[in-house]
KOLRORO-542600 format. One record per residue: residue in one letter; x, y, z of N, C-alpha, C in turn. Coordinates in steps of 0.05 Angstrom, whole numbers, plus 5000, padded with zeros to 4 digits. Last residue first. Layout:
% KOLRORO-542600
aXYZXYZXYZ/...
This chain:
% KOLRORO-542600
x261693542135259193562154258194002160/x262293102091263593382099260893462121/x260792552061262392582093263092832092/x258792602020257092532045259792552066/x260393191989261592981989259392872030/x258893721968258793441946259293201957/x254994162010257693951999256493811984/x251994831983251994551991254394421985/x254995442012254495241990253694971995/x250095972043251795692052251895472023/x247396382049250196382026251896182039/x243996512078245896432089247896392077/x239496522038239596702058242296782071/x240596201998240296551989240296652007/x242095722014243295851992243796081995/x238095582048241195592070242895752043/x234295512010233995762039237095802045/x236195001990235695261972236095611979/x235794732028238294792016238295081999/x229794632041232094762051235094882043/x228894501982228494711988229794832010/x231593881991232294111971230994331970/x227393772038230893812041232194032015/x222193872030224593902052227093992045/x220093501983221193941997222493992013/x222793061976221593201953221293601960/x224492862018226392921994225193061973/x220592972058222492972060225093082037/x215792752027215693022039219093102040/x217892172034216992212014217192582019/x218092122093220792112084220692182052/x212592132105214692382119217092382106/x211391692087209891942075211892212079/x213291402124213491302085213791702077/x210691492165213691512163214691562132/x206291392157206591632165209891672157/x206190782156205790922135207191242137/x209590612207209590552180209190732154/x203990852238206690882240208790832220/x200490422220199590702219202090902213/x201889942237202290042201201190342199/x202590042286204989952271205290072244/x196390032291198290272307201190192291/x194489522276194089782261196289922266/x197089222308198489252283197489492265/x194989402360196989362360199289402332/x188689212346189489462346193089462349/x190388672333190088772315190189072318/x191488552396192688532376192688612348/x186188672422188988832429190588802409/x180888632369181888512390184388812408/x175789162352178188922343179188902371/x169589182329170989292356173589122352/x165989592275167589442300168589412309/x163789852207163689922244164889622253/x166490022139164889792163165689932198/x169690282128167490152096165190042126/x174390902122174090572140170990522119/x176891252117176791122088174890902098/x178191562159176091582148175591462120/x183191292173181391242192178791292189/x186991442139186491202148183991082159/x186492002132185691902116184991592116/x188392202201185292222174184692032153/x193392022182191991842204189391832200/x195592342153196392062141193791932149/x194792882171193592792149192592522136/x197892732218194992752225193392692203/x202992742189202192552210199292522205/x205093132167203892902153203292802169/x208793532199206293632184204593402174/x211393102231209093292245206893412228/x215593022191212792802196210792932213/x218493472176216793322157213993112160/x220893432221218993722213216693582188/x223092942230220992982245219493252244/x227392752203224392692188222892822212/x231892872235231493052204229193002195/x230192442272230192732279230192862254/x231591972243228892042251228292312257/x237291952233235392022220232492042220/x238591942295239392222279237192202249/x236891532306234991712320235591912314/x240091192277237691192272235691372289/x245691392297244691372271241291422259/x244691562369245591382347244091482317/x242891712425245091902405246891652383/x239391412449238091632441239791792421/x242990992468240490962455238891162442/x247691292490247191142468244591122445/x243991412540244991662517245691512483/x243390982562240691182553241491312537/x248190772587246590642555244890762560/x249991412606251091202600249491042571/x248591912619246991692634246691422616/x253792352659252092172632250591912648/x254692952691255492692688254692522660/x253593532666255793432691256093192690/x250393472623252893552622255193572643/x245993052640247393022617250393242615/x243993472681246593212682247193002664/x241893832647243593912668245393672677/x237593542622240493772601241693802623/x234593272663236493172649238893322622/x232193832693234393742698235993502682/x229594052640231594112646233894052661/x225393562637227693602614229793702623/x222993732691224693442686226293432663/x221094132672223194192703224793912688/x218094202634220794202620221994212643/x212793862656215093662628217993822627/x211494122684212493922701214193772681/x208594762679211994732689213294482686/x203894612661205594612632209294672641/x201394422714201894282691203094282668/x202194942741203994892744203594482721/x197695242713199195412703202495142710/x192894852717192995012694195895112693/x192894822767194494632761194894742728/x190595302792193795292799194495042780/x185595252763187995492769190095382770/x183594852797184294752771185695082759/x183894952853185394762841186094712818/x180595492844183495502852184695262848/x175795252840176795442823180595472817/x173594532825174894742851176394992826/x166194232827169794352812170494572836/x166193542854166493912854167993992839/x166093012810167393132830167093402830/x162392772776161192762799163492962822/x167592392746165892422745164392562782/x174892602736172692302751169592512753/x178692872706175892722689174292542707/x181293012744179693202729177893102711/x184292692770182892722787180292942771/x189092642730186792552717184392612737/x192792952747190393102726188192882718/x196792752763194592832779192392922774/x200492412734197392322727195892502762/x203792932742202792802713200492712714/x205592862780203893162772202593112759/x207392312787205992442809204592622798/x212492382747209892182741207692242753/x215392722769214692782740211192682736/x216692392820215392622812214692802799/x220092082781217591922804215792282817/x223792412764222092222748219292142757/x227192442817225392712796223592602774/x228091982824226692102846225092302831/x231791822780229291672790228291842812/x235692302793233792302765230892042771/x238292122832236892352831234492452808/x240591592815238391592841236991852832/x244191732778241491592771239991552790/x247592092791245992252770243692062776/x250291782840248592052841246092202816/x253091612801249791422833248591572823/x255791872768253391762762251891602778/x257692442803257892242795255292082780/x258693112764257192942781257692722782/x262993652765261693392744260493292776/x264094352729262994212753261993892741/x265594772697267294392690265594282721/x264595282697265695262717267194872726/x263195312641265195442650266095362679/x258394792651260594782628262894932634/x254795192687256594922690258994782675/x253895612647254895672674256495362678/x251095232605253495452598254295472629/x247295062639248094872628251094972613/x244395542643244395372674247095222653/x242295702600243595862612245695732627/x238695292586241295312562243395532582/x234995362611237195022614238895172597/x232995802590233495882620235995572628/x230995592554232895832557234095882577/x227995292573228495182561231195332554/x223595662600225395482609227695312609/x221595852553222296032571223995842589/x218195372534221495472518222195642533/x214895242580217495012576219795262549/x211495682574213595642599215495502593/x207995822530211096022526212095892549/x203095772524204195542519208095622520/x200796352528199096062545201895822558/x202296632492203096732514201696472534/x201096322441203196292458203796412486/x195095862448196296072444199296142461/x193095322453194095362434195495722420/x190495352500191995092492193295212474/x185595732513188295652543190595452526/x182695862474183896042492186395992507/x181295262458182095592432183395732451/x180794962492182994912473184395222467/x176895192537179595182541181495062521/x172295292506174095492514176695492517/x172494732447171494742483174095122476/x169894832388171894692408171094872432/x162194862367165094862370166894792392/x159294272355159894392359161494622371/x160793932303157093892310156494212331/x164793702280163793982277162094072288/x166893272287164193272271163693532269/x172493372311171793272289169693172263/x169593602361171593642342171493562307/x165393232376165393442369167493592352/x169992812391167092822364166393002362/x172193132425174092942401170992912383/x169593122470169693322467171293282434/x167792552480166192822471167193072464/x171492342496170792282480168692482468/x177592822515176392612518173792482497/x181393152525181293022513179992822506/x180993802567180193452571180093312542/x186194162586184394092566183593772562/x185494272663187394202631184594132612/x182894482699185494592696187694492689/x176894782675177894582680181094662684/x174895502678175395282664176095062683/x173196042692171395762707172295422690/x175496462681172496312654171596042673/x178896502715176096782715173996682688/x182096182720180396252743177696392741/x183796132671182595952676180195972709/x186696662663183796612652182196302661/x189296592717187996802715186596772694/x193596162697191996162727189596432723/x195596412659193796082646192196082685/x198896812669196596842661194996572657/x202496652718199996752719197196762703/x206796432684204696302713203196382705/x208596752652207096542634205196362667/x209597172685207497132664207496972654/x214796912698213096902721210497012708/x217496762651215896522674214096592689/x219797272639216897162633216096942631/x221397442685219197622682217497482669/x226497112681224897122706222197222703/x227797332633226397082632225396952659/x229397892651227497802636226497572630/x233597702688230997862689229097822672/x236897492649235697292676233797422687/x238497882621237497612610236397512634/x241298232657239098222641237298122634/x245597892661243997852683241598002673/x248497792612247797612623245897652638/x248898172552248398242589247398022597/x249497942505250298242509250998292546/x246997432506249997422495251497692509/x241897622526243197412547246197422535/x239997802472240198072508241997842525/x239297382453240997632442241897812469/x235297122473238597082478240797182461/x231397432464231697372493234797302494/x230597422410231797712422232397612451/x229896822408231497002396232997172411/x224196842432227196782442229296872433/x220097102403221097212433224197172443/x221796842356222197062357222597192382/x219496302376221796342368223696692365/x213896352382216596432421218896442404/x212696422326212296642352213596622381/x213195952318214696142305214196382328/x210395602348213895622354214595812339/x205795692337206895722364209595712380/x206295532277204395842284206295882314/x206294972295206895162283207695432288/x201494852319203294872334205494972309/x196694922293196595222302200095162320/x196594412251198294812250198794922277/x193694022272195794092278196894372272/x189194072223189094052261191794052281/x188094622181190994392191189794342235/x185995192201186695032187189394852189/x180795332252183795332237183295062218/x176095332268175795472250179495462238/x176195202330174194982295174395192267/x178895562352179795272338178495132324/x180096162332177395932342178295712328/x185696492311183496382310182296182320/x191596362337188996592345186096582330/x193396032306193295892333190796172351/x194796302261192896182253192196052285/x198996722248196596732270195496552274/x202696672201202496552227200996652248/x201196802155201997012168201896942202/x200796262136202496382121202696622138/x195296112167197895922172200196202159/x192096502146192096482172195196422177/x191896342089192496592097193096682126/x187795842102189495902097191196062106/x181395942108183596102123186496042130/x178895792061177895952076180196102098/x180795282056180395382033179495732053/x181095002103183995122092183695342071/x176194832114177195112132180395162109/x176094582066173194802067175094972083/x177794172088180094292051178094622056/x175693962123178894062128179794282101/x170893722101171293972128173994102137/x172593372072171793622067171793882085/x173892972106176193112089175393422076/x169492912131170792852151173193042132/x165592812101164993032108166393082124/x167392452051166492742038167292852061/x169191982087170792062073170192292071/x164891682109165391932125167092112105/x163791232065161691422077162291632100/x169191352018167091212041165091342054/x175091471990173191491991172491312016/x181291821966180291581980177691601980/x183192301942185692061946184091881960/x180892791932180792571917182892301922/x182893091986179892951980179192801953/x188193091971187493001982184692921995/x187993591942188993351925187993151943/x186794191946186194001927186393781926/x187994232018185994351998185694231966/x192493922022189893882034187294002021/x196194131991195593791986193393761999/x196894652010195694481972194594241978/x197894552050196494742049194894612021/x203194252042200894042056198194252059/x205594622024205894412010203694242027/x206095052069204995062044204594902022/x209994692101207394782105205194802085/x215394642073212694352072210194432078/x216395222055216295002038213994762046/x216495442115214695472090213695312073/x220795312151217795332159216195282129/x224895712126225495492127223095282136/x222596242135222096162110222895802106/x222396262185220596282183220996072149/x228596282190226896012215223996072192/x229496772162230496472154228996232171/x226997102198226197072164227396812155/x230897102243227396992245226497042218/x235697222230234097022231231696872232/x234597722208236097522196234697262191/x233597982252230998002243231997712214/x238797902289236197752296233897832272/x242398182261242997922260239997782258/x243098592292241698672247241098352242/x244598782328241898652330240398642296/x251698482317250298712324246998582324/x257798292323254898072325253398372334/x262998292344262098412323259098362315/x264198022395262798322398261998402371/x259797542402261397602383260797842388/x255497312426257297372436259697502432/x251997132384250597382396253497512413/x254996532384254796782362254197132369/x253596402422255896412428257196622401/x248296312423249296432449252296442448/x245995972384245796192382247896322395/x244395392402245395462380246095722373/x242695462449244895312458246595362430/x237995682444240095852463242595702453/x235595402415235795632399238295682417/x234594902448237094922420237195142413/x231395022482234094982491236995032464/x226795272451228095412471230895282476/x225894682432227294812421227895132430/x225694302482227794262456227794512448/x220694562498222594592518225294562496/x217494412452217494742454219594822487/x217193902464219093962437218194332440/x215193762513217593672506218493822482/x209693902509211594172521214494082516/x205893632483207993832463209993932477/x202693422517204893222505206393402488/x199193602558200993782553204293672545/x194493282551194093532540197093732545/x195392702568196392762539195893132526/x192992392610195292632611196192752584/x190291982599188492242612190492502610/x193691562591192191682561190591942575/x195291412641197291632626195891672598/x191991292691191591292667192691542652/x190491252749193291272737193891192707/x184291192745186691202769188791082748/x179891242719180891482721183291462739/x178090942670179390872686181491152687/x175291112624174191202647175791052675/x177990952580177391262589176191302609/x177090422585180990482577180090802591/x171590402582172590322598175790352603/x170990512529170290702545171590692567/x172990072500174490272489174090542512/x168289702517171289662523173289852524/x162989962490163390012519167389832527/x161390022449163390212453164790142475/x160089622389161089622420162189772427/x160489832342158689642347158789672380/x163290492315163690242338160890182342/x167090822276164590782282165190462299/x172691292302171791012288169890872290/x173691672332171291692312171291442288/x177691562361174791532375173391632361/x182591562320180291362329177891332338/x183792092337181492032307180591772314/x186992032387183392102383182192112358/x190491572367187191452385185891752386/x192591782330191491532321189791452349/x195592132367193592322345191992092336/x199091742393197191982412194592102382/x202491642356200691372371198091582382/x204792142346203091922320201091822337/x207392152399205492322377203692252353/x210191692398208691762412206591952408/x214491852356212191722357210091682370/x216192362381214792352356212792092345/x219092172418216492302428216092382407/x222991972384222291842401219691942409/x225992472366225692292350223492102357/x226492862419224492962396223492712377/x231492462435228392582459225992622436/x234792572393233892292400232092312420/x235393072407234993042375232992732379/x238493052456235393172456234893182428/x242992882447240792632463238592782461/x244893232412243993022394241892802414/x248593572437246693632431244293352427/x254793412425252993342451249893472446/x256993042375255693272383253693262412/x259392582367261192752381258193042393/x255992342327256892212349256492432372/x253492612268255692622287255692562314/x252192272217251392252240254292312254/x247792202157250192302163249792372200/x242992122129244991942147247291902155/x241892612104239892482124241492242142/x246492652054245592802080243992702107/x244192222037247092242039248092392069/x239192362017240092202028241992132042/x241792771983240192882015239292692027/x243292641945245192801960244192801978/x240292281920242992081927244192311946/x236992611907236392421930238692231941/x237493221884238592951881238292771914/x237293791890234193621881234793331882/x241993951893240793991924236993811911/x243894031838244793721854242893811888/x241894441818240694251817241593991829/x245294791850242494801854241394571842/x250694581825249794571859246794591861/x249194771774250394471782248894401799/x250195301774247195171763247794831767/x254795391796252495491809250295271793/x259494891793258294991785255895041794/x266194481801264294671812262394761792/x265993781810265293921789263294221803/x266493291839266393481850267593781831/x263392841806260992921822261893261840/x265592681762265592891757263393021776/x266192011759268192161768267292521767/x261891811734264091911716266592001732/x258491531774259991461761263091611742/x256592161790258691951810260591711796/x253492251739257092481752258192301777/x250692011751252191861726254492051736/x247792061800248591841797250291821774/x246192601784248792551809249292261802/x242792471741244792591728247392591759/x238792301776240592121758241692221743/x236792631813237392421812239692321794/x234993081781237293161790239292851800/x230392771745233292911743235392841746/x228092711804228192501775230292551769/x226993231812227593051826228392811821/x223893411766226693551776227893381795/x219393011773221393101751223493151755/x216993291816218092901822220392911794/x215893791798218293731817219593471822/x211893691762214693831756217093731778/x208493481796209093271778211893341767/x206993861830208793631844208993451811/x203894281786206794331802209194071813/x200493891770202494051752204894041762/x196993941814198893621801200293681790/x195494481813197294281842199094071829/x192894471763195094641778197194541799/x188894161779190694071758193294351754/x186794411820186694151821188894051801/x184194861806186994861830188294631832/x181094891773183794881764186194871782/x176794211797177994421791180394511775/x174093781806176493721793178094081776/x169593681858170893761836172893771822/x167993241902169893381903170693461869/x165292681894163792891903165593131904/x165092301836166892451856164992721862/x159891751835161291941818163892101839/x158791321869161291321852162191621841/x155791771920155591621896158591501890/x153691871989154991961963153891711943/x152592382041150992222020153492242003/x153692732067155092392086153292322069/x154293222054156493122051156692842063/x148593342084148193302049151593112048/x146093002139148193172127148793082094/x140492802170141792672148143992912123/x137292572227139092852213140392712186/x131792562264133892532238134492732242/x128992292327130192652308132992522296/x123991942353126591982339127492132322/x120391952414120592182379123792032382/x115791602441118191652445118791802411/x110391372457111791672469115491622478/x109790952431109690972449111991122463/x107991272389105791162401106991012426/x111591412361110791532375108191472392/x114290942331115891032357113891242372/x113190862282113390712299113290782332/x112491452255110391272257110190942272/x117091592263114491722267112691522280/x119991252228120691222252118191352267/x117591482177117391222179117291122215/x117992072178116092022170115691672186/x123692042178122692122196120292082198/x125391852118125891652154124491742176/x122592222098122292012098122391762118/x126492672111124092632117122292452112/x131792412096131092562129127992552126/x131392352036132092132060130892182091/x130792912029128092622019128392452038/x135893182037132793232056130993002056/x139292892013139492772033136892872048/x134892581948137192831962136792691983/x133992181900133892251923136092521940/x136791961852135192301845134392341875/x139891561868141591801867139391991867/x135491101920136191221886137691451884/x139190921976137491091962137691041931/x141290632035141990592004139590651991/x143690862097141290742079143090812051/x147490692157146790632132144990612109/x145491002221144090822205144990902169/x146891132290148291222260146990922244/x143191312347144291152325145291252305/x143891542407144591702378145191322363/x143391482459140991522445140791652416/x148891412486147691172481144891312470/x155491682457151791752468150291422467/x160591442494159991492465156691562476/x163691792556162391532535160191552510/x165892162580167491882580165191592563/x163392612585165292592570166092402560/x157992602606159792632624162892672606/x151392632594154792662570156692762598/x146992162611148192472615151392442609/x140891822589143991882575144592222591/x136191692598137591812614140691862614/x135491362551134191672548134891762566/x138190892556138791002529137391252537/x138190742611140890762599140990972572/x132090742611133290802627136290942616/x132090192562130790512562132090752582/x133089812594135789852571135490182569/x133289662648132289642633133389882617/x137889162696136489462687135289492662/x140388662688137588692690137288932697/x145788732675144688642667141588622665/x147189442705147689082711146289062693/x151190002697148989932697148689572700/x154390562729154690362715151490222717/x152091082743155491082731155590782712/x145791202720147591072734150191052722/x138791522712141791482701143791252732/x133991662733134691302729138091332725/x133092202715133892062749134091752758/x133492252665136192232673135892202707/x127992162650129391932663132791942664/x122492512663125492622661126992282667/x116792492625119092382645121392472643/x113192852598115192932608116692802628/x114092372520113092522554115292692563/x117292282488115292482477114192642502/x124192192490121592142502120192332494/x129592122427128192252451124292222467/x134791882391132491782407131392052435/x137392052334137192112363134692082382/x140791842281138491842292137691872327/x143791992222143992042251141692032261/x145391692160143791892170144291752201/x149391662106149991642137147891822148/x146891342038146991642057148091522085/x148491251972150091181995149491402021/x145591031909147191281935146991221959/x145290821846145490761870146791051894/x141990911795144990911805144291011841/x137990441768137990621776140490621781/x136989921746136090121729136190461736/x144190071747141789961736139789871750/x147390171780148090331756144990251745/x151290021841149289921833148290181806/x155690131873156189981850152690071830/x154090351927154590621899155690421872/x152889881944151190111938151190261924/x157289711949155389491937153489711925/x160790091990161489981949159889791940/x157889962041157990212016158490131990/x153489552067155789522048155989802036/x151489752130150589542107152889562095/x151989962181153090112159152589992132/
């Protein structure tokens, strides 16, 4: 990668540029030497072999693609470069019948200057967040001198709206913690498998961290026996089981109200939606203007650009929540489309436990009906496109992704990210909220042997389904139609059976210091950051990971602290998001929709 900032330093007599050109080794003959290939290779095989009998199994970086650093004069373009190198390598390499094919992408050339324009969207955007750090400013320290004065419980409309901008209030708010609420161990489930989420999004941008040595990092992916990084394609179903459970559990007693008519539900799904908006559309801006001038390097242009390009382009997607129906190299926000995926079962559910307040057994028909379509259909396109029966995550299919080179696999766009795909855990999730009301009326309790033997058995067969999927990345194995069918549909059952049965003896018995640990202070304020940090996460992790200057391979420990300060930061960022839209825009929503006043006082709950 030689030095970038030595390169684009350089002003005299020329200004210096910075290209990432791609170089792909191929035989001029017609040897075929993918019949040399081998799973593994010894010391004395001959290196050629390895590099031109390269077959992309998934599980390892290309061994016939170099990535080569050059440092140009700026009046050079990236074609000059490409055909030049090509010209040069030409002339080595073909004599003995072997072609190396450049590529040299205009956005992986740069300079000091800024490759990203400074548009009006640009000084529009800053406008706006500079007004608001303002109002924010403010509202700040006029609560702080009304606390001093004594005059903090001073009614007034234009008061209240600007005390919901005060950080001393939504602070206040954010660490406010009710014990008592039984709800709260699945607030502390969401808080927790949010990092995990971080950790999960920081290794596959990682696997586009340029590497001297791939082969250690390969070796973590091709250990195909009981390797929980192989299981990560259905790490969402926890928080689309949460929130099926909370809609019911939050809802079902309101809907029950004979005065509670169906004028209620379109209510709400404008308030879930509009409450959605604020940060969305705030990381819509921030991706598309602001955030390709916040860093630089030699992936920086084509790695950030390629994000602000799709946002700039289909936007409009996220805002009328489809955006999970568009071709996944073509959304915007690599995360959105989950979004997009809860507003849409949200609405299913809704009306689902509207009909469950009115007619119980109704309700149980119909969410019988649509488990039993949410089976079928992930078994029925996966049967009839010949898919795999999970989305492989793996190293090829992640550079592609993220290089664009080319598009996402069938089974993201089709089988991953749409809702009638991804609808079983909240259909289920409704279905715990049902189960969990019935028990409550009838006071049935369990003992706790009982809760904790039964839960280690259901656990130990959580874990079983779990890593059975990895039998899907071992190389060389038949594909089976019907195995990867059936696991397609019963891999997105296995996260919310085991959620559901812990909502089920969490309310007949407890599971003592687990619940603690999950229903305290600090996993209540992690939960209020966790709309906030889902949307910043990925952005945070991008920007980390494509600022990088140099290729190599770091110890356990250093990857260890990256992952810390990764985590660290994300958090910064989420709790920044937090007070600045979040929260005083929520307030704002709970104002006009809900004609809910904000309290003055941190202890009114």
């Amino acid at each position: 990668m030689g030095v970038y900032d030595e390169c684009i330093s350089v002003h005299q007599p020329i200004q210096g540029k910075y290209c990432m050109s791609t170089i792909e080794l191929q035989t001029s003959s017609n040897e075929n030497f993918t019949q040399y290939s081998k799973d593994e290779y010894a010391s004395f095989d001959n290196a050629w072999q390895e590099i031109l009998g390269f077959i992309d199994y998934g599980d390892r970086y290309k061994r016939n693609v170099i990535n080569l650093g050059v440092c140009i004069p700026e009046a050079c373009t990236s074609a000059d470069l490409e055909i030049s190198l090509q010209r040069e390598l030409d002339s080595i390499f073909l004599s003995h019948q072997l072609k190396a094919q450049v590529k040299v992408k205009p956005d992986l050339c740069n300079t000091n200057k800024h490759f990203f324009p400074y548009d009006t969207g640009y000084y529009v955007t800053c406008g706006f967040f500079g007004l608001l750090i303002l109002i924010v400013s403010f509202s700040t320290t006029y609560h702080l001198v009304a606390l001093r004065n004594g005059r903090e419980n001073q009614r007034s409309q234009n008061l209240e709206v600007l005390n919901m901008f005060s950080v001393v209030k939504n602070g206040n708010d954010l660490i406010k913690h009710n014990k008592n609420n039984e709800l709260n161990i699945f607030n502390g489930l969401v808080s927790n498998a949010m990092i995990l989420l971080v950790i999960a999004h920081g290794i596959l941008v990682g696997i586009n961290h340029p590497r001297l040595y791939p082969k250690p990092f390969e070796e973590i992916v091709q250990n195909t026996h009981n390797n929980i990084l192989l299981t990560l394609n259905n790490g969402i179903d926890l928080f689309i089981f949460v929130s099926g459970y909370l809609l019911y559990m939050t809802n079902i007693t309101k809907f029950r109200n004979p005065g509670c008519n169906w004028f209620q539900i379109p209510k709400i799904i404008i308030y879930k939606y509009l409450k959605s908006l604020p940060v969305h559309v705030t990381m819509l801006l921030l991706t598309i203007f602001i955030v390709p001038h916040m860093g630089g390097g030699p992936f920086w242009a084509n790695q950030m650009g390629v994000e602000a390009n799709k946002c700039k382009q289909y936007w409009w997607t996220n805002l009328l929540v489809i955006n999970n129906f568009v071709d996944g190299e073509k959304q915007c926000l690599y995360a959105g489309y989950f979004i997009s995926l809860q507003l849409q079962l949200m609405v299913i559910g809704i009306m689902v436990v509207y009909i469950y307040g009115k007619n119980r057994k109704i309700g149980n028909v119909i969410i019988a009906l649509l488990i039993t379509v949410s089976l079928i259909i992930p078994f029925a396109i996966t049967y009839y496109s010949k898919s795999e029966g999970i989305t492989k995550f793996n190293i090829s299919f992640t550079l592609n992704w993220f290089q664009s080179t080319s598009p996402d696999s069938y089974h993201f766009t089709y089988l991953y990210s749409r809702f009638y795909e991804r609808g079983l855990p909240f259909y289920i999730g409704l279905l715990a909220g049902d189960i969990v009301e019935v028990l409550k009326k009838k006071q049935i309790k369990i003992s706790k042997t009982t809760t904790l033997i039964t839960t280690l058995v259901a656990f130990g067969l959580y874990i079983y389904v779990q890593l059975y999927s990895n039998v899907f990345f071992k190389r060389h194995r038949d594909y089976n139609a019907i195995e990867s069918s059936i696991y397609s549909s019963i891999n997105h059952l296995n996260t919310p059976l085991f959620s559901m049965w812990i909502a089920i003896y969490h309310t007949t018995s407890s599971y003592g210091f687990l619940e603690k640990l999950l229903n305290n202070r600090i996993t209540g304020i992690l939960h209020k950051l966790s709309y906030s940090l889902y949307q910043v996460n990925l952005t945070v992790i991008l920007m980390i990971h494509f600022s990088v200057r140099a290729s190599g391979d770091h110890s356990f420990h250093i990857v260890v602290m990256e992952y810390i300060y990764t985590i660290f930061m994300v958090y910064i960022a989420a709790l920044i998001m937090h007070f600045l839209v979040d929260a005083p825009f929520g307030l704002l929503i709970n104002r006009v929709i809900l004609g809910r006043r904000p309290s003055t006082k941190s202890k009114d709950d």
